[in-house]
N, C-alpha and C positions, 0 to 999 in steps of 0.2 A: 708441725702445726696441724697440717691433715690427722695424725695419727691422735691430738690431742683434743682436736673438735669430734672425732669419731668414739674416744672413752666419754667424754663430755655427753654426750649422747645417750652410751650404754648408762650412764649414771642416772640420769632425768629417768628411764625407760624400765629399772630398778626399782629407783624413787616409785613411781606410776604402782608398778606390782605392788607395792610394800604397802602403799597405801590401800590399795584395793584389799589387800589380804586384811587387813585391823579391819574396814567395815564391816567385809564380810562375818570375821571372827566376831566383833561385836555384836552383830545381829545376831549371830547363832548364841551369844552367851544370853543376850535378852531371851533368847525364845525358849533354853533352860532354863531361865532364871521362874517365866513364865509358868512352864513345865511343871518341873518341878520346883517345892519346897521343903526345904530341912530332910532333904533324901526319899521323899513322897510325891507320887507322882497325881495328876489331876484327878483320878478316878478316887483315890482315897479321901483326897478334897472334898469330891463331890458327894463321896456317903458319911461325910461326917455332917453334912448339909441340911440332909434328910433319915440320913440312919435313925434318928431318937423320935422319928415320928411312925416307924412304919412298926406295927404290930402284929401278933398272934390271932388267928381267931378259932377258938374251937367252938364247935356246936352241938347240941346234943336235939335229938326227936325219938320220942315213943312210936312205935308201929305195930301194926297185929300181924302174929305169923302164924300160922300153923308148926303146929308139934313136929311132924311128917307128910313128907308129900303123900298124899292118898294113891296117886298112880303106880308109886313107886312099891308101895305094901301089898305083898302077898296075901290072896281074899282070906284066907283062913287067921292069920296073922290080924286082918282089919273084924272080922269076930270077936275076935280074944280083945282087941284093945277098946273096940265100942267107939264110937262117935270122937274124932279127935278134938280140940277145944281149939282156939284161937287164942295164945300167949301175950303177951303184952313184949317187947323188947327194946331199950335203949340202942338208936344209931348214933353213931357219933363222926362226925366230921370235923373237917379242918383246913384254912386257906389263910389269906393275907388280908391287911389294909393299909391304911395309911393314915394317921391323923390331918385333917386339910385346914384344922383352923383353932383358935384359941378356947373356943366348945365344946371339943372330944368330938366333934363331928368327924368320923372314918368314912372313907371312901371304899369300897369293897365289890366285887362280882355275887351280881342276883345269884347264881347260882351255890355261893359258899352259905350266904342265911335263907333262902328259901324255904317256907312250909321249915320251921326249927321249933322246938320250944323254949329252948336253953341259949344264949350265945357267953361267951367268956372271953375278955380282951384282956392279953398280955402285953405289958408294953414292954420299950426295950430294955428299961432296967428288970424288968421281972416281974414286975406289981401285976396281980391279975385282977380286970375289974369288971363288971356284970355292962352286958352290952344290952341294947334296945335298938329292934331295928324299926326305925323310922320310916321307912317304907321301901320297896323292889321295884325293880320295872325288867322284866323278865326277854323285852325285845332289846333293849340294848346291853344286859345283861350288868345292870348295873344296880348297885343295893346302897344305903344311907346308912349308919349303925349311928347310934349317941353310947359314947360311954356317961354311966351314973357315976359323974365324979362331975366335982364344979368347974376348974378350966386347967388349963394346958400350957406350958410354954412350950413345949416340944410341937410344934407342926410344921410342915412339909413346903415350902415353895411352891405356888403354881405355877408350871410355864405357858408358852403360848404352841401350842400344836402346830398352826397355822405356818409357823416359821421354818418348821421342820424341812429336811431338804434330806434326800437319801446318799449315806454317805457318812451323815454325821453319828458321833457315838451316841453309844445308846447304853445303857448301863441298868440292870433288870435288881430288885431287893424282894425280900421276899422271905420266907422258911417253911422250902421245901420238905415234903417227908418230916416236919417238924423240928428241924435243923435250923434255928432262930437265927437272926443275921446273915445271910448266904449272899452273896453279894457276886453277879457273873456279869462279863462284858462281851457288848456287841456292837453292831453298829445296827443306822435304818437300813435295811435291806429294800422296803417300798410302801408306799404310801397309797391310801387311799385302794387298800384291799377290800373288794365284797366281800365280805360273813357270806352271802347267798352261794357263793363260786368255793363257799369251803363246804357247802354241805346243810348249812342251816338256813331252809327255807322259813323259818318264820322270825328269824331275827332282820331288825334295819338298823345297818351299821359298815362302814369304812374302819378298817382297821390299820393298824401301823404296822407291818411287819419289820421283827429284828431276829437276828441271828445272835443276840445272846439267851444264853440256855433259860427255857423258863420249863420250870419242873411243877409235878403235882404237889402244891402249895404253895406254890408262886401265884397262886390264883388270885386278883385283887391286891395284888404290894403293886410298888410302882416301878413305873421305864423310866427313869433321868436322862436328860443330858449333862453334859461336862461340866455346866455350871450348876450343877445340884438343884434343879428343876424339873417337878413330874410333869412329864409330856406325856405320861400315858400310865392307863393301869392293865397290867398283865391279865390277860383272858384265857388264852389256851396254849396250844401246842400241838403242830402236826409230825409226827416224826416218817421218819423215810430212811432207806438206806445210805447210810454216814453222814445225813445231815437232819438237823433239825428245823422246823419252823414255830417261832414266838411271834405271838400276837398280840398286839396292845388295844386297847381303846382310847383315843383321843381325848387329851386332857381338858381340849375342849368343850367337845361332848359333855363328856364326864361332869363338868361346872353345872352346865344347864342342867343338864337331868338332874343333880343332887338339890340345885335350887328349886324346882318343882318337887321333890318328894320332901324336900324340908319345908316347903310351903303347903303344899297338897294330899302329899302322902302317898300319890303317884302319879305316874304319865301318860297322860293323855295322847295316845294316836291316831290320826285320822285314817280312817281307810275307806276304798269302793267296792271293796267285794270283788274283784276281777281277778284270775289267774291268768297269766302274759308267758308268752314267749317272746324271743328276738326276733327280728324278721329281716333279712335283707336283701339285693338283688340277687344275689348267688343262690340263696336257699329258695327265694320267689320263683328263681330258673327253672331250676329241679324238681319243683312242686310241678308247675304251669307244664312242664314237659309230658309228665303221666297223664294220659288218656283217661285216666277211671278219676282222677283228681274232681270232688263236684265242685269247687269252686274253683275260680282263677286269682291267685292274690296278688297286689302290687307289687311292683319291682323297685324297693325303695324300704329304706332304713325305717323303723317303728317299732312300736311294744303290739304286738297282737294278742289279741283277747282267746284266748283259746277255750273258756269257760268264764259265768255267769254263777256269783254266789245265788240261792234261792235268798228273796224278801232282803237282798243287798241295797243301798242304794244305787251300783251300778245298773240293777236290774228294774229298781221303779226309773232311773234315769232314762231306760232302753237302749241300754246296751247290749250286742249281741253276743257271740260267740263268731270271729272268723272278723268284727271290727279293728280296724288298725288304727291304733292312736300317733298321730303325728305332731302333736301339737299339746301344750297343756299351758293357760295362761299366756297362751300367744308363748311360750318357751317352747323351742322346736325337741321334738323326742325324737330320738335316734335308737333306743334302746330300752326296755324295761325299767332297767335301776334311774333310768333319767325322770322316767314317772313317776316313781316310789321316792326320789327325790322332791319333788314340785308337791305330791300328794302330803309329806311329812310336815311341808311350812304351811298347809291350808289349813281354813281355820273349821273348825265344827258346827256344822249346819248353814254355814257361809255357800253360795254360789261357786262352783267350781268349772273354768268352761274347758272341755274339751275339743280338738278338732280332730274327725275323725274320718277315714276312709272306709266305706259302703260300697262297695257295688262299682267303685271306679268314679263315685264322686263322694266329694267333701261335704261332711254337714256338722254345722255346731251342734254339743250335747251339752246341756246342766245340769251340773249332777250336786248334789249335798253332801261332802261327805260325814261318814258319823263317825261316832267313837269304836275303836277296834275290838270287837270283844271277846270275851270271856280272860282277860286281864285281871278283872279286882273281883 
């Protein structure tokens, strides 16, 4: 009896495993089944999604060169040849886009149509059609193309950037080197990158960094995620020893800007004229330590003014050089990029308040800011 209530036992204890084994099996067969389809896995999914929107763009610009460098010609040699002339010559360039909407509206990097004469858009079946660029904005480095054709089925899903989380795939299109269709995978690597921290002080921009490969002419095609949605359009690329760096611009971003240059023709930035460094108790330390230091500066987190544009509004404001902003709209500043934030959502010619540390005391400043110039 003992021995048959002890099998009885093993049996139920069997039963238990056996079952746990099918759910588990189950779930793993939904999450292939999920996976993949018909022997293709998500990624292929995801660029058949948007592959038929993403395009070619070549460019072409006229430029005056000189024949020969003069410094380079021997004096007797520059005798015989007389006065050199100034040539006329075709540049020709090339990067990526993306169709974003039933319009032939392309989404693309200021940098691929800037200052061009010529644009030419090839789509993905091959038709090549005369592009128009509707306008640049050279700080977020973002450009608008219209193709001259009447409309579109092929365009592109927008995502939401904002949902983005590091970690998730990241999936880059493009035709690099002119290599149409090129299609590399990655994941987000990190969000919410300064432009400023890579080098380029006069861009305002958060970038998305991914480690799928983006090459020269990936410039302006798009970053998907796994559901075949552009979270971002390809910008650059930093390379380093065995690894690369890809960079996106927020598809976020990217919306608004393209709706002000299809409205406008361009974007409008507000600025104050002020050049900022970081400042904080560690560095306030080792300043205030040096005997020859003329000033003593706070021991506390801020953007400090280290320079005064001439005929800025920061300067009709009075602002000085050696002011530390802590403050901007009652939003507490901890950092530079915190100000360049708060200063990007103020409006033009609007009231802007600053709180600022002088002398070891707080004073409010109101500053207007203007439009950033030398832009349009």
């Amino acid at each position: 009896m003992k021995f048959l209530k002890i099998k009885f036992t093993n049996l139920i204890q069997i039963f238990i495993i056996a079952c746990i084994c099918l759910v588990n099996f189950s779930q793993k067969t939904q999450v292939l089944a999920l996976t993949f389809s018909e022997g293709h896995n998500f990624v292929s999914s995801a660029v058949k999604n948007v592959g038929p929107a993403v395009v070619k763009i070549d460019t072409e610009r006229m430029i005056e060169r000189q024949q020969f460098d003069p410094t380079l010609l021997d004096p007797l040699l520059r005798d015989l040849l007389g006065e050199q002339g100034i040539t006329p010559e075709r540049e020709r360039g090339q990067g990526s886009g993306v169709i974003i909407n039933q319009n032939g509206l392309v989404l693309t990097n200021a940098h691929v149509v800037e200052r061009v004469d010529d644009v030419s858009v090839t789509l993905a079946d091959g038709t090549i059609c005369d592009g128009q660029v509707l306008g640049t904005d050279s700080v977020t480095d973002l450009a608008l193309v219209k193709i001259e054709e009447s409309s579109y089925s092929s365009f592109a899903p927008l995502g939401n950037s904002e949902e983005l989380e590091v970690g998730d795939w990241a999936i880059a299109l493009g035709t690099p080197y002119g290599l149409e269709k090129t299609v590399t995978l990655g994941i987000v690597s990190s969000l919410h990158r300064d432009i400023n921290s890579l080098g380029f002080s006069d861009k305002r921009l958060d970038l998305i960094q991914t480690d799928a490969a983006i090459n020269p002419g990936n410039s302006g095609g798009p970053l998907i995620n796994s559901n075949g949605e552009v979270i971002g359009i390809n910008t650059l690329v930093r390379s380093g020893p065995g690894a690369g760096l890809g960079f996106a611009i927020p598809i976020n971003l990217a919306k608004s800007v393209s709706d002000q240059l299809l409205k406008n023709g361009e974007v409008i930035h507000p600025y104050l004229g002020v050049q900022l460094i970081s400042l904080n108790p560690r560095i306030a330390k080792e300043h205030n330590k040096d005997p020859n230091s003329l000033v003593q500066l706070p021991e506390r987190n801020g953007a400090l003014i280290q320079s005064v544009i001439p005929n800025s509004p920061a300067e009709k404001a009075g602002l000085r050089r050696g002011d530390l902003v802590i403050a901007a709209e009652n939003i507490s500043i901890e950092e530079p990029k915190a100000l360049l934030d708060e200063v990007e959502k103020a409006q033009i010619g609007k009231v802007f308040l600053l709180n600022v540390l002088r002398d070891n005391k707080e004073i409010k400043i109101n500053i207007k800011p203007e439009p950033l110039p030398g832009l349009t």
